[in-house]
Backbone as JSON, one array per atom type, in Angstrom:
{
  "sequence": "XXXXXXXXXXXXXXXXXXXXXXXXXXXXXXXXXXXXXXXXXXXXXXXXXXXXXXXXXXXXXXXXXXXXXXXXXXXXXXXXXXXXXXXXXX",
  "N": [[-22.07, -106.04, -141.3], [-19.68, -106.82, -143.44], [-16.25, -108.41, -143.27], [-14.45, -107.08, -144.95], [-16.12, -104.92, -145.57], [-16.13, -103.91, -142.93], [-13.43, -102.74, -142.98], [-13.07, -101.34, -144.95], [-14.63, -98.72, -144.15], [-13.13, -97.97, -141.9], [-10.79, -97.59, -142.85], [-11.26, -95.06, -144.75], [-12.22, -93.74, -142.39], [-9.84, -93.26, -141.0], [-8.29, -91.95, -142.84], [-9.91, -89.54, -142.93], [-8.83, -88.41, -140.36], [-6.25, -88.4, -140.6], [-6.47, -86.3, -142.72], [-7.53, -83.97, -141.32], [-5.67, -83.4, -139.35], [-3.55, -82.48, -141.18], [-4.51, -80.13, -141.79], [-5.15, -78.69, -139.32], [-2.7, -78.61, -138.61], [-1.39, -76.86, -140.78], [-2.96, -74.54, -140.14], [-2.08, -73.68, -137.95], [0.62, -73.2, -139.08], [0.52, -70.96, -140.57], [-0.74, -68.77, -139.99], [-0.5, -65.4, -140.48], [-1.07, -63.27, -138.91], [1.24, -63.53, -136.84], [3.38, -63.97, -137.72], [7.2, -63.21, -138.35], [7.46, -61.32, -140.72], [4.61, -59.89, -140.77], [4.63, -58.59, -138.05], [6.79, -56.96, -138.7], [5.64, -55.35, -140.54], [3.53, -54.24, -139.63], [4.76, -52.19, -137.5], [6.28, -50.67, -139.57], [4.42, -49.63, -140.97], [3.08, -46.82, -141.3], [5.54, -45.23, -142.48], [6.77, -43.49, -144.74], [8.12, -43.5, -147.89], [11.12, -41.33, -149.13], [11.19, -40.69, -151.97], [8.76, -40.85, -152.83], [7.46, -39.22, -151.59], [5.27, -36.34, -150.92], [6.46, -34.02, -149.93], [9.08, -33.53, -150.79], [11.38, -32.36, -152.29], [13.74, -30.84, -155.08], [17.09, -29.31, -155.29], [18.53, -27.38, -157.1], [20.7, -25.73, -157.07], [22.63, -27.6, -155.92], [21.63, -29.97, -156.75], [20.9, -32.09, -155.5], [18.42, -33.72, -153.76], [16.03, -32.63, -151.36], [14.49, -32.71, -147.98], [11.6, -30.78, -147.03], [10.13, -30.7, -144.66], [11.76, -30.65, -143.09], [14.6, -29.51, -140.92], [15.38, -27.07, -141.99], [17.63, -27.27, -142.84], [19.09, -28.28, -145.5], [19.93, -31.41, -146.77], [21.45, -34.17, -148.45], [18.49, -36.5, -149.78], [18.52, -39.82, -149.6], [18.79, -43.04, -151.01], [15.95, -45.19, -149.87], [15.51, -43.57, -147.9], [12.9, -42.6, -145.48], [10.08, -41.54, -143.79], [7.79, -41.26, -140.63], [6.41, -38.83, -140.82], [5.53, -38.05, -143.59], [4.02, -37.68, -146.53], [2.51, -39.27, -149.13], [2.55, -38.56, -152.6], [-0.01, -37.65, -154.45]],
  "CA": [[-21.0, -105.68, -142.23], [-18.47, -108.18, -143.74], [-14.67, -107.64, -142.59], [-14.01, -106.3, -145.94], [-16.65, -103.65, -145.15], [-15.61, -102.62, -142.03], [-11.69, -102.7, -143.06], [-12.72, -100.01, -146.04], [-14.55, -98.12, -143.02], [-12.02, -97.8, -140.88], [-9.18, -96.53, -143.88], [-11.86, -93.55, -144.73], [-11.99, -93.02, -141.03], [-8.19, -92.64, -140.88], [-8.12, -90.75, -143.97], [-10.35, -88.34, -142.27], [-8.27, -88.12, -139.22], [-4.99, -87.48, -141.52], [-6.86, -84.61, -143.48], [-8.03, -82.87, -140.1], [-4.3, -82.98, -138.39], [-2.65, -81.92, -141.75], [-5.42, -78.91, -141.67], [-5.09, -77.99, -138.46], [-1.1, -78.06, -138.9], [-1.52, -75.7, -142.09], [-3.4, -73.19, -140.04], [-1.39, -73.44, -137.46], [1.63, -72.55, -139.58], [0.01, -69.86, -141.74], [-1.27, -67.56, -139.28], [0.03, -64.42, -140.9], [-0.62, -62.17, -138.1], [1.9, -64.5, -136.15], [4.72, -64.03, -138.9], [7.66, -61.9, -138.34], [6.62, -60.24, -141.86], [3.5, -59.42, -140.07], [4.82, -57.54, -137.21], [7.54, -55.68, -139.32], [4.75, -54.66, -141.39], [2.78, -53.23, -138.43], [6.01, -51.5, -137.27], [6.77, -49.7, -140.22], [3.3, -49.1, -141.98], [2.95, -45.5, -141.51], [6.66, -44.72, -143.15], [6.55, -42.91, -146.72], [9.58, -43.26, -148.28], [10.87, -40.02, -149.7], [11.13, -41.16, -153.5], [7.57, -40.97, -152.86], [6.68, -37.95, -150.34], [5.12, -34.7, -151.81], [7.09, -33.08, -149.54], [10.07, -33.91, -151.45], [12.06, -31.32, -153.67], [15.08, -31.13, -156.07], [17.97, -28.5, -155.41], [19.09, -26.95, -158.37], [21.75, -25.52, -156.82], [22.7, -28.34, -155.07], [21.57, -31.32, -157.5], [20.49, -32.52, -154.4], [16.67, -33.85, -153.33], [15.84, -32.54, -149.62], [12.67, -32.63, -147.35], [10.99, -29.67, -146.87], [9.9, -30.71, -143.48], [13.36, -30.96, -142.9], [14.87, -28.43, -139.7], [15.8, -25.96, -142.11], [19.02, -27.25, -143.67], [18.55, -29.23, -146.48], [20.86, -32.64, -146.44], [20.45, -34.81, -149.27], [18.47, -37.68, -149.51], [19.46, -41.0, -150.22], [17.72, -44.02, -151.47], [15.8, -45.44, -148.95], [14.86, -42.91, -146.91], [11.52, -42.23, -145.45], [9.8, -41.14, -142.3], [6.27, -41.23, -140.1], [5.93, -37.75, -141.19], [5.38, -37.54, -144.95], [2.94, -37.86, -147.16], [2.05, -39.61, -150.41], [1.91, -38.06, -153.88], [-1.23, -38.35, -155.32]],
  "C": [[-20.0, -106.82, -142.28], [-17.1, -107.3, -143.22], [-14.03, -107.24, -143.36], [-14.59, -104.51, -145.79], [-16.25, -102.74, -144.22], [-13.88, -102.02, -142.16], [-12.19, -101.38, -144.18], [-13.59, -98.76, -144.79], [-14.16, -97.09, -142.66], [-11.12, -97.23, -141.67], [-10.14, -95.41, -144.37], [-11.63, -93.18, -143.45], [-10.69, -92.33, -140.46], [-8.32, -91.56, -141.54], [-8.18, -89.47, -143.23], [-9.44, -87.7, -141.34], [-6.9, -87.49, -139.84], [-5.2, -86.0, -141.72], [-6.94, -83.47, -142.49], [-6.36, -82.25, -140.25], [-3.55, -81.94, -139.71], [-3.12, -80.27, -141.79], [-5.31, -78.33, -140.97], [-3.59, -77.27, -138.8], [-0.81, -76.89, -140.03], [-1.96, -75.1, -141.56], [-2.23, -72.61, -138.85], [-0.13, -72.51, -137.67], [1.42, -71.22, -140.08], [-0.86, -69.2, -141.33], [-0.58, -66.13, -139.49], [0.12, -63.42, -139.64], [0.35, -62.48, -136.98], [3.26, -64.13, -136.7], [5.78, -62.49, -138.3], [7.66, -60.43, -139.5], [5.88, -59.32, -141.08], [3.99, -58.28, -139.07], [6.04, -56.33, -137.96], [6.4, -54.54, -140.31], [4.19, -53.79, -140.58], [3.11, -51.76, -137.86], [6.13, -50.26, -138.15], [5.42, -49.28, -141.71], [2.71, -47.96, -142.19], [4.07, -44.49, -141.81], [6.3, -44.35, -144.73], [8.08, -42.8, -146.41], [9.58, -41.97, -149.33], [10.99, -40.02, -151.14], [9.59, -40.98, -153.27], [6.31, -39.92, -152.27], [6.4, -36.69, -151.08], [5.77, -33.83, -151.02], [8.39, -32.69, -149.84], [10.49, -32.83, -152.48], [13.33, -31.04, -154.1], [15.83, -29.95, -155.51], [18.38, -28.12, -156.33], [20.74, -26.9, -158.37], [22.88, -26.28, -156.22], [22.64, -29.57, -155.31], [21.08, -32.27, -156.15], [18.74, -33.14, -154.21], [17.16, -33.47, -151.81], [14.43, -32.74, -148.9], [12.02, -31.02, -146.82], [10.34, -29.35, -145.81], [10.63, -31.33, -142.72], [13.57, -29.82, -141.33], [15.52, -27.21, -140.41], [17.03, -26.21, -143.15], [18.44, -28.12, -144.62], [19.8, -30.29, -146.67], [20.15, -33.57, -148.0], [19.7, -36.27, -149.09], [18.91, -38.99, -150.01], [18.4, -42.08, -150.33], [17.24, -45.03, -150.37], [15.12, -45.48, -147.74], [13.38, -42.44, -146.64], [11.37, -41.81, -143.48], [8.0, -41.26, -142.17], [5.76, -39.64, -140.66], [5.26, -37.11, -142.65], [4.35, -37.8, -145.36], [2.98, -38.22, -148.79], [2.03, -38.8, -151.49], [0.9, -38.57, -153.89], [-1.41, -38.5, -156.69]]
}
């Protein structure tokens, strides 16, 4: 090989070595289950919010929304709110 040859080479060979590190460094970063997203998500992935819970019902008397698997009193709800206990409309 002439010393032109091996000089173009050797700058692919870098190249390569660039592309890896920046690759690795991108997975590195962008490990989602790593992310504090990620663990809040984990945390709070079996919450139904009550805008959303079929257990959910209006007051008339009361203009109120309450939960129905509430302790009995009915309190209203507020935007926001949810719990491990509810359940989905369908």
């Amino acid at each position: 090989m002439t010393q032109e040859e091996q000089d173009q080479c050797c700058a692919v060979c870098k190249l390569e070595s660039y592309i890896d590190r920046i690759g690795q460094e991108y997975d590195e970063i962008n490990t989602f289950s790593k992310t504090a997203a990620y663990q809040l998500m984990q945390k709070y992935k079996n919450i139904v919010l009550c805008q959303e819970c079929a257990y959910r019902i209006h007051e008339e008397t009361t203009n109120a929304d309450c939960c129905r698997l509430g302790n009995g009193s009915c309190e209203g709800l507020k935007a926001g709110d949810g719990c491990s206990f509810g359940k989905r409309k369908e």
